[in-house]
C-alpha positions as CSV (number, residue, x, y, z in Angstrom):
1,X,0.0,0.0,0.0
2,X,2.8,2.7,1.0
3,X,4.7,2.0,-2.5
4,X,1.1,2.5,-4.5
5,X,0.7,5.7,-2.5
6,X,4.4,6.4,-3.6
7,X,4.2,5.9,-7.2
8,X,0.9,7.5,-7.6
9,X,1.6,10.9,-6.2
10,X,5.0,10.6,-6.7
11,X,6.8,11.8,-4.0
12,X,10.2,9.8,-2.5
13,X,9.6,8.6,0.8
14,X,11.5,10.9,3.4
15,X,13.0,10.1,6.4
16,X,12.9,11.6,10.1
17,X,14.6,14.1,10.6
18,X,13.4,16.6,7.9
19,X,12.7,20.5,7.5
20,X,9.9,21.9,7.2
21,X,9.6,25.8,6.9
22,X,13.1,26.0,8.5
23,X,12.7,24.5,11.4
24,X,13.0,20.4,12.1
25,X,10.6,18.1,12.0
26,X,11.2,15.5,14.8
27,X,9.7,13.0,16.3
28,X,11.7,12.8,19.6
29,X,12.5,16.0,21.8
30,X,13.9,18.9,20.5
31,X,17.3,19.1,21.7
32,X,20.4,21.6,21.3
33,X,21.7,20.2,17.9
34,X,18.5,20.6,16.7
35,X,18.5,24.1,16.8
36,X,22.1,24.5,15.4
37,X,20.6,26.2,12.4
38,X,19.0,28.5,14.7
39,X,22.2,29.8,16.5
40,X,24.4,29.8,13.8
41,X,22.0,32.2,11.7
42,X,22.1,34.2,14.7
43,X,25.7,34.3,14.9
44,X,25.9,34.5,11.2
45,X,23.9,38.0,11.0
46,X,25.9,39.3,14.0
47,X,29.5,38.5,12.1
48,X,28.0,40.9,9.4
49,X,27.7,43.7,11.5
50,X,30.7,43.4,13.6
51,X,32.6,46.0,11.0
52,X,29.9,48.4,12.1
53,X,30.4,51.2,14.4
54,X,27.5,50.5,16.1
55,X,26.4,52.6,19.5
56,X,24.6,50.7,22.7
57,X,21.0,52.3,21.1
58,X,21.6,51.1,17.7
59,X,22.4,47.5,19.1
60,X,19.6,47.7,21.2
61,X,17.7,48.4,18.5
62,X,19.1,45.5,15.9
63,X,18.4,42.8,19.0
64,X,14.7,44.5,19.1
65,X,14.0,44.2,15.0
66,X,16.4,42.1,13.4
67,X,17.6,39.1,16.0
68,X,14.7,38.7,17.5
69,X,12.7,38.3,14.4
70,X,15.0,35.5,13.9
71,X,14.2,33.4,16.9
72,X,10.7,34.9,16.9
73,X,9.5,32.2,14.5
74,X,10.7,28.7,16.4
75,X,9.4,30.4,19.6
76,X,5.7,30.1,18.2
77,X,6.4,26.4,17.2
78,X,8.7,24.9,19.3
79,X,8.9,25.0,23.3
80,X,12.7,25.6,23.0
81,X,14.8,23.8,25.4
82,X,16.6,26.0,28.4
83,X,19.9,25.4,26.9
84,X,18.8,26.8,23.9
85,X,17.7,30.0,25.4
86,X,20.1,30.6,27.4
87,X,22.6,29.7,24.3
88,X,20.7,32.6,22.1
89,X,20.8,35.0,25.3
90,X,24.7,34.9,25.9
91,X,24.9,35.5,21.9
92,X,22.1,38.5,22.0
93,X,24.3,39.7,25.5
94,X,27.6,40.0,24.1
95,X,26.6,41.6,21.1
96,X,24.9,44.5,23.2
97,X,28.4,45.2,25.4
98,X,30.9,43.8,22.9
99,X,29.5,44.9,19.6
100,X,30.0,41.0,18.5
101,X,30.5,37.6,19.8
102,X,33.5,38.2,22.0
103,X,32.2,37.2,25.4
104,X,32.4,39.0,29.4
105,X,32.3,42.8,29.9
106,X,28.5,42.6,30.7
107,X,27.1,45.8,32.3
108,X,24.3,45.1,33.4
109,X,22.4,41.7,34.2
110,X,20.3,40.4,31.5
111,X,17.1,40.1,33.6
112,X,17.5,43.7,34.0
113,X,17.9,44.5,30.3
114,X,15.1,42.6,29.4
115,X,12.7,45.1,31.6
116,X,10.4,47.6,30.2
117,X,12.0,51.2,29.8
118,X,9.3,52.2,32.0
119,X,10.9,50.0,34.7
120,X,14.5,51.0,34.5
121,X,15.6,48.2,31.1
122,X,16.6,48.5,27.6
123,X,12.9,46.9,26.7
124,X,14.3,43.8,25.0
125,X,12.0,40.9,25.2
126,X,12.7,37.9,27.8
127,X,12.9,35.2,25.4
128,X,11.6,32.8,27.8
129,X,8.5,34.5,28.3
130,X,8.0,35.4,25.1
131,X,8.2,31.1,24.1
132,X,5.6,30.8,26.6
133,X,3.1,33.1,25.0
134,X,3.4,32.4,21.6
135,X,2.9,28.9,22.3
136,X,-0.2,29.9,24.9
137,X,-1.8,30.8,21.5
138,X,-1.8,27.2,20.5
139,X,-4.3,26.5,23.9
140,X,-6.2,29.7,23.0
141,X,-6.8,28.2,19.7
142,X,-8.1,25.0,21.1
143,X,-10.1,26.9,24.1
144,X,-12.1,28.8,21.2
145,X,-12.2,26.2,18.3
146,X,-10.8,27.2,15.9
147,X,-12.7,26.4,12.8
148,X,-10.4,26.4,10.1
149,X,-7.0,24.6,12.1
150,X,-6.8,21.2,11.6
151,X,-4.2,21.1,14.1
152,X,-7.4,22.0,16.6
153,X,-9.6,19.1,15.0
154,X,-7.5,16.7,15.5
155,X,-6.0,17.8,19.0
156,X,-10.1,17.8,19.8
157,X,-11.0,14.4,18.9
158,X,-7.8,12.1,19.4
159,X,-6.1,13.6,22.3
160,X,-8.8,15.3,24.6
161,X,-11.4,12.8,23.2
162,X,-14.1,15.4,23.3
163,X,-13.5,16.1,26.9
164,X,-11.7,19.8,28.2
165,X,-8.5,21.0,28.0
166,X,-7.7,22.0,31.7
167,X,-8.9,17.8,32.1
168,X,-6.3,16.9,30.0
169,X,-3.2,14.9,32.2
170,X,0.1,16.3,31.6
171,X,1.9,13.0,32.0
172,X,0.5,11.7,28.7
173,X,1.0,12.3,25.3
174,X,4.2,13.8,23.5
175,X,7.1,15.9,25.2
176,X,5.3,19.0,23.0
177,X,2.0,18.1,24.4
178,X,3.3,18.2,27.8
179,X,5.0,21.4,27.8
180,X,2.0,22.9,26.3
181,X,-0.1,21.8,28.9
182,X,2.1,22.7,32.1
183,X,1.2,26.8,30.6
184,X,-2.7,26.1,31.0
185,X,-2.2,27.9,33.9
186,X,-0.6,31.2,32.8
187,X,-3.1,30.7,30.2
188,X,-5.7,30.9,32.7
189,X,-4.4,33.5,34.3
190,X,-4.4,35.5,31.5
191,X,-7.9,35.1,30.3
192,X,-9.2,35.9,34.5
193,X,-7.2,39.2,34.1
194,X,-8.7,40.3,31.1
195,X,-12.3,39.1,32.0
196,X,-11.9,41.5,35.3
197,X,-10.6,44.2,33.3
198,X,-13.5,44.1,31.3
199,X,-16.1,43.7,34.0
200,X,-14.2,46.9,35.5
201,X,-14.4,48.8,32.2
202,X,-18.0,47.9,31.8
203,X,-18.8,48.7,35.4
């Protein structure tokens, strides 16, 4: 049956790992090699700049548009292991004091950078937060149904079997699965905040 399916649409059949989009498509857990390509495009669009009399507020502002545009993507598809973070982090931090990828001569800490102006940091975003809400989306979209994912659909029928999400156990299912559902509650969160804000507004 597989070699029918092969011959009649033609395709050679591929083999695990592949990618998809530029990003991997794995079937175990995403680990550091896996996001190689990741840090080396990084690291690869920091080398180009590194002729570049660049100030502290024009770094700030290529980390803000350019380099975090990069990561930006695999954040909304992939919970990204600590190491890797941390990994992309020490490369973002030594190109804001060093002007490249020479390491040391930090400033100021990280966690500090990655504050709001309004509270004292350069207003870079924490990467690890922003993992966590792009992926969050993925609940939101199975909390409200959407019509038109398949992703949804089949998430619906096969792994909450019709049932709720915040029933779902997070000791089943794939390593993906898992991490998704240990931010139901930041999720939750989330949607109680904004359902008082708007009783307040209303009130």
């Amino acid at each position: 049956m597989k070699q029918q399916i092969l011959h009649i649409l033609g395709f050679p059949q591929g083999t695990f790992p592949v990618r998809y989009l530029g990003v991997p498509l794995i079937t175990s857990k995403l680990s550091l090699a896996d996001c190689t390509p990741l840090l080396l495009k990084i690291v690869a669009r920091i080398s180009g700049w590194n002729q570049l009399q660049l100030t502290y507020a024009g770094r700030t502002q290529l980390i803000k548009s350019v380099l975090s545009a990069i990561h930006q993507y695999w954040c909304s598809v992939f919970m990204l292991p600590k190491g890797v973070i941390k990994a992309i982090e020490a490369k973002l931090q030594n190109f804001l004091w060093r002007g490249g990828t020479a390491t040391g001569g930090y400033k100021v800490a990280w966690e500090q950078v990655c504050k709001p102006v309004t509270h004292g940091g350069l207003g870079i975003r924490n990467l690890q937060l922003m993992n966590n809400a792009l992926m969050s989306k993925h609940l939101w979209h199975i909390l409200i149904q959407k019509q038109e994912s398949i992703w949804v659909s089949w998430i619906t029928k096969y792994k909450l079997k019709h049932g709720t999400l915040w029933a779902a156990k997070e000791n089943e299912g794939s390593w993906i699965w898992k991490k998704l559902l240990k931010l139901r509650a930041q999720l939750l969160n989330g949607v109680q905040c904004r359902e008082m804000g708007r009783i307040s507004n209303s009130g």
